[in-house]
N, C-alpha and C positions, 0 to 999 in steps of 0.2 A: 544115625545122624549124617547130614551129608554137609562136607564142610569145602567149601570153595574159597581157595586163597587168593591174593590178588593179582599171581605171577603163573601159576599153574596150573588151577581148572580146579579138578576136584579128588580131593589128599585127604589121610589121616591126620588128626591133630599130634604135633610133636609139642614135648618141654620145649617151652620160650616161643611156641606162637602168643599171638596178641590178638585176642577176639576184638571185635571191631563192631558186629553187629548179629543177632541171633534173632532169625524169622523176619527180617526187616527191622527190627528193633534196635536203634545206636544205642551201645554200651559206653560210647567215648563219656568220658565225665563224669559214669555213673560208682561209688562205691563197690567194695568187693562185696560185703554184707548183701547191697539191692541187686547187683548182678544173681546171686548165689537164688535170691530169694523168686527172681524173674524166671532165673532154669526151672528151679524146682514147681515153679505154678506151671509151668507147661506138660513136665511128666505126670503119667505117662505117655505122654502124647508121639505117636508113631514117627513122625516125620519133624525133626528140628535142624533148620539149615542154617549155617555158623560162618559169618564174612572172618578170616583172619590175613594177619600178614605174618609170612614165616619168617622165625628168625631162631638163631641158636641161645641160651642162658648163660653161651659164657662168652666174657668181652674179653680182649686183645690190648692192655693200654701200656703205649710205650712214653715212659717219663725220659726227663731229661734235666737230671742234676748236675748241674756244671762243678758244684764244688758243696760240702756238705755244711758253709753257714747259710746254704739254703733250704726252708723247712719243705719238705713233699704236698703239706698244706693239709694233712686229714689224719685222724685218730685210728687206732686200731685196736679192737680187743675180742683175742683171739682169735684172730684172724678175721674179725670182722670190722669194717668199716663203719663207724661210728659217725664220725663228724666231719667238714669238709668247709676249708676255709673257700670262702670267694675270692676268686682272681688269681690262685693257688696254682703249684705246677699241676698237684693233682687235680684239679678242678678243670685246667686247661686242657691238661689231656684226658679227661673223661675219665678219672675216677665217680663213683656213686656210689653213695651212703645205701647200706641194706645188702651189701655186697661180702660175700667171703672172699679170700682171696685163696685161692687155689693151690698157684703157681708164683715164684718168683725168678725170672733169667731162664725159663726149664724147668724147674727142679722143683717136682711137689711139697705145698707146705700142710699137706692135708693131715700129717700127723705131727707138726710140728708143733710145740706148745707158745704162750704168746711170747716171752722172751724171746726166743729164740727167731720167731718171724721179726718183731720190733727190732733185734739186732740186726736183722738186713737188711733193714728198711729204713735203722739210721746211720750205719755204716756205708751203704752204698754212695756212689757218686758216676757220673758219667749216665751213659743208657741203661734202663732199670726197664726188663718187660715185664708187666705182673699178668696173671689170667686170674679172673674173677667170676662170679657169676651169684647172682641173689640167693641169701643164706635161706630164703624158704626154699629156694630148691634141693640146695646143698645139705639142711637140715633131710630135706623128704626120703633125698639119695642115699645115706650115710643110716637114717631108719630113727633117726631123733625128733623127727614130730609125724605124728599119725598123719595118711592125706584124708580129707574130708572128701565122702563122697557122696554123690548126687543120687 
């Protein structure tokens, strides 16, 4: 396949590109199910050229709790990001639902059980960095859900 991104020419597909368009074809808008369904009616076909835009699976969001009768504004369970008030600090700073979180301050929460993240996430107060990245990746990496392939 030959995949041309929109900053570099022509790259290997990484985790957390963003396909955009395959053979001329816009993927914007289309489900995961009809995207899956379009690749597959093309193989085995020799030649499949793929628009993406490169980006990394894991986000950088820095909160900022002044004092802690203020809520972060989103749910967690185990370590996953569940729910997400609108107008929230986490909302304002780019928290997103589907997300694991990784990382809180540095400090891996990758083995950490959900107490124990939820403890730091309601004790905290001042500048909070979390590192997140979408639990289907995090699940793929970790070896907890099979990947589907083409």
């Amino acid at each position: 396949a030959v995949v041309s991104t929109q900053s570099t020419g022509t790259e290997l597909l990484n985790v957390g590109n963003q396909l955009l368009e395959i053979n001329g074809r816009s993927l914007v808008g289309l489900s995961y199910e009809a995207i899956i369904s379009y690749i597959r009616s093309l193989l085995p076909s020799t030649k499949i050229e793929m628009q993406v835009v490169p980006g990394s699976p894991v986000l950088v969001i820095e909160l900022i709790r002044p004092d802690l009768k203020y809520p972060l504004g989103f749910s967690v369970k185990d370590g996953h990001i569940t729910t997400l008030v609108r107008g929230s600090i986490g909302e304002r700073a780019g928290v997103r639902v589907g997300h694991r979180i990784i990382a809180i301050n540095g400090e891996s929460t990758v083995t950490l059980d959900h107490d124990s993240i939820a403890g730091i996430l309601l004790s905290e107060t001042g500048k909070l960095l979390l590192k997140t990245m979408p639990s289907q990746i995090f699940n793929l990496m970790l070896g907890l859900e099979e990947p589907e392939y083409l």
